[in-house]
Chimera marker file (.cmm) of the C-alpha trace (Angstrom):
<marker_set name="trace">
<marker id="1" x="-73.463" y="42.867" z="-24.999" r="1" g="1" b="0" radius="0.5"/>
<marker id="2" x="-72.818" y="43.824" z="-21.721" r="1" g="1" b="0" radius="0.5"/>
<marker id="3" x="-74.308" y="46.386" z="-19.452" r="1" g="1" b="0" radius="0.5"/>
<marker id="4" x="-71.752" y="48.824" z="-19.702" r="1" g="1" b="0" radius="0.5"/>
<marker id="5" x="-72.013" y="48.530" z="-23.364" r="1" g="1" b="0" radius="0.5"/>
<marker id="6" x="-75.424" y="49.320" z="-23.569" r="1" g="1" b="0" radius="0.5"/>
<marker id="7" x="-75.128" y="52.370" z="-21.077" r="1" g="1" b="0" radius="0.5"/>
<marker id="8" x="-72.293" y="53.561" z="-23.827" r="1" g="1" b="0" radius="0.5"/>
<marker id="9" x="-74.655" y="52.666" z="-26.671" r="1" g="1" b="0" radius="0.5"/>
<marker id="10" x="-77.351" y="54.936" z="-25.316" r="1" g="1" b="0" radius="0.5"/>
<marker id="11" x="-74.970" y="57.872" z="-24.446" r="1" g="1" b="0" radius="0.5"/>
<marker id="12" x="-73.532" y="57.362" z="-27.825" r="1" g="1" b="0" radius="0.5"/>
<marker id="13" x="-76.830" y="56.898" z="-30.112" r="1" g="1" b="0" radius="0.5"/>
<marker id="14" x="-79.362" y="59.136" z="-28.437" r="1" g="1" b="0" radius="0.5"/>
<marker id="15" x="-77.362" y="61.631" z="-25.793" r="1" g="1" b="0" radius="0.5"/>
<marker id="16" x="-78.152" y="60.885" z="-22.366" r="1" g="1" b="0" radius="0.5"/>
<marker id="17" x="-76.958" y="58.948" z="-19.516" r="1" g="1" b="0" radius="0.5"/>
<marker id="18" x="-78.836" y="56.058" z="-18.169" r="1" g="1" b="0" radius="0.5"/>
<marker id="19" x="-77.929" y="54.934" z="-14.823" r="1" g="1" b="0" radius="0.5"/>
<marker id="20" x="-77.835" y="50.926" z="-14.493" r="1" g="1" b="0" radius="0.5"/>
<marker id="21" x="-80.184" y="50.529" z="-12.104" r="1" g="1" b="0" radius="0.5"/>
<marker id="22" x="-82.912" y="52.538" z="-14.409" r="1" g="1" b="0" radius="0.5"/>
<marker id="23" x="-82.591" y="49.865" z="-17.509" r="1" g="1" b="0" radius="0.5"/>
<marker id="24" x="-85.180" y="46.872" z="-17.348" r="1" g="1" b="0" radius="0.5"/>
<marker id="25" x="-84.991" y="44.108" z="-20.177" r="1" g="1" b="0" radius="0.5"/>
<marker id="26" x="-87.577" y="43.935" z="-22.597" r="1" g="1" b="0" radius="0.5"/>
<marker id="27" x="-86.724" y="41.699" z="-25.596" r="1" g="1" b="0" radius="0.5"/>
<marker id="28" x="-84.385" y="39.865" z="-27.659" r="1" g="1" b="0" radius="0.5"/>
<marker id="29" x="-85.096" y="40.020" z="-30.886" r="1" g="1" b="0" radius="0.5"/>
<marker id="30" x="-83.463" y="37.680" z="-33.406" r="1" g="1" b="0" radius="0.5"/>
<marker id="31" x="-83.847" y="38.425" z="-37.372" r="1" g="1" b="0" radius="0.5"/>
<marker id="32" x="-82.344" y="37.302" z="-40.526" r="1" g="1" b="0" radius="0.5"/>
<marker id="33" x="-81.949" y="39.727" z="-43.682" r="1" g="1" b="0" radius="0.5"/>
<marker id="34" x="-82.649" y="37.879" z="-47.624" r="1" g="1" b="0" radius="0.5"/>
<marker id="35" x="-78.536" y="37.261" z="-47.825" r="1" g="1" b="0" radius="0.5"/>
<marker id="36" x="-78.937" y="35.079" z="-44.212" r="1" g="1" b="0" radius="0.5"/>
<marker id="37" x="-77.095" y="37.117" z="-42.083" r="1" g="1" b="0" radius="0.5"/>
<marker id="38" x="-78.000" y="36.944" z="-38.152" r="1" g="1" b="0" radius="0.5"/>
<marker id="39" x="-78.729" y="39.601" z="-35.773" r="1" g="1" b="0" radius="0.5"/>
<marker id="40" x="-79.742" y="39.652" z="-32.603" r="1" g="1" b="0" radius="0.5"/>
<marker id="41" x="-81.365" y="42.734" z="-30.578" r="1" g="1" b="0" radius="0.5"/>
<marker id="42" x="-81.403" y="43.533" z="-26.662" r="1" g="1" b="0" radius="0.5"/>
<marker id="43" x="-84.248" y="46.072" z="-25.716" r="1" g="1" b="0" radius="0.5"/>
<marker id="44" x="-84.371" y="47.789" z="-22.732" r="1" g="1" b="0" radius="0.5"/>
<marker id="45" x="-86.926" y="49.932" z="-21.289" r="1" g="1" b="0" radius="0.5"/>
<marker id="46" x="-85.310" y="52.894" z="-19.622" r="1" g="1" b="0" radius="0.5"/>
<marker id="47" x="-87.487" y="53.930" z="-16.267" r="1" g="1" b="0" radius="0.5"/>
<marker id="48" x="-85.789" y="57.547" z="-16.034" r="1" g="1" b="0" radius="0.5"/>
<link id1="1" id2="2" r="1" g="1" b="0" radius="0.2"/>
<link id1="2" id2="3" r="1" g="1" b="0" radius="0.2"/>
<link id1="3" id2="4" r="1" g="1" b="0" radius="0.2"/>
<link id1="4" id2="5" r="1" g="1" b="0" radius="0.2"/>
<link id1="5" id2="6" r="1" g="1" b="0" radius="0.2"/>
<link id1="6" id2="7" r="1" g="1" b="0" radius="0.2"/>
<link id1="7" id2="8" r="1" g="1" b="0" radius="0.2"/>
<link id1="8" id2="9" r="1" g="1" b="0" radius="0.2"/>
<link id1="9" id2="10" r="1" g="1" b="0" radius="0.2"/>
<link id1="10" id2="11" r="1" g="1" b="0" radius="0.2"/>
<link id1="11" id2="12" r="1" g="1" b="0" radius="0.2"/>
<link id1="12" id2="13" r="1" g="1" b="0" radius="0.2"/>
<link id1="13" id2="14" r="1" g="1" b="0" radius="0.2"/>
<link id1="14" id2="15" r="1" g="1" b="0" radius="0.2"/>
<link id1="15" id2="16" r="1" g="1" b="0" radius="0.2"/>
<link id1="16" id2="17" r="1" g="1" b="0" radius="0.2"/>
<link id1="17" id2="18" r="1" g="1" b="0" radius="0.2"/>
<link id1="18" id2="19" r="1" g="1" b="0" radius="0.2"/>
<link id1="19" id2="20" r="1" g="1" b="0" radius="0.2"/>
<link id1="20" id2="21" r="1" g="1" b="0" radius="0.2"/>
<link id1="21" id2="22" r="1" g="1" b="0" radius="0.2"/>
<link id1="22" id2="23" r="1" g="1" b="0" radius="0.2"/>
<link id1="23" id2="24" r="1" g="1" b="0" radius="0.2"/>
<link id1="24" id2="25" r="1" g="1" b="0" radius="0.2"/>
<link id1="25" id2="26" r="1" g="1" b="0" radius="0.2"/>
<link id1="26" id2="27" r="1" g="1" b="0" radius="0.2"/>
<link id1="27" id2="28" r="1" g="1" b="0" radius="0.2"/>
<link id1="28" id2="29" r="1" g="1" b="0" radius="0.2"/>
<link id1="29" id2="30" r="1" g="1" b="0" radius="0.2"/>
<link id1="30" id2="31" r="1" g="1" b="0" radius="0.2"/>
<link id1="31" id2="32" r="1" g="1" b="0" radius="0.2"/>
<link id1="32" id2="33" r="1" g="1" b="0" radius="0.2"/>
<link id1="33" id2="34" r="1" g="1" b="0" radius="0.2"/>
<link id1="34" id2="35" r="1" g="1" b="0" radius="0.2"/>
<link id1="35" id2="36" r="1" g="1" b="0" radius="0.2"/>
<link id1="36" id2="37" r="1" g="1" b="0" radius="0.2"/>
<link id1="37" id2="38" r="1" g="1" b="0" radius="0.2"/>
<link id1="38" id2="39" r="1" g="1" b="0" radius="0.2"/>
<link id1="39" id2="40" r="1" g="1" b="0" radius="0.2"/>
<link id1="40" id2="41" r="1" g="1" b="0" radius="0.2"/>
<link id1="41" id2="42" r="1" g="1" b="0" radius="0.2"/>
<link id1="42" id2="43" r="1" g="1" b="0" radius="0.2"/>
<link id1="43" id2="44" r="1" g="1" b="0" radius="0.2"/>
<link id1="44" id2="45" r="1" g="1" b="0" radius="0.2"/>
<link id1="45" id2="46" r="1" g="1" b="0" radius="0.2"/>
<link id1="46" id2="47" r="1" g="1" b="0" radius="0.2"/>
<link id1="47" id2="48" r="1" g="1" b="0" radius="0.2"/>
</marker_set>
C-alpha cells in the first residue's frame, strides 16, 4: 500500500488528516484466518 493510500485510509477510517511527514512505520503484521487466507498489516504510528 502506498503512502498516499494510507493517508486516505486514515482520513477515511478514523476522520483526520495525517500529514506524510507525521507517519513513522511500526509493523507488518502477517496472519492467516482457519480457511488459509493471507493478510498482511502496515502500522504506523502517527506523531501529530
Amino acid at each position: 500500500m502506498s503512502l498516499v493510500a494510507t493517508l486516505r485510509e486514515v482520513a477515511e477510517e478514523v476522520g483526520v488528516d495525517v500529514e506524510p511527514s507525521d507517519l513513522e512505520y511500526g509493523h507488518v503484521a502477517h496472519h492467516r484466518n482457519a480457511q488459509g487466507e493471507t493478510r498482511i498489516g502496515f502500522l504506523f504510528t502517527a506523531r501529530q
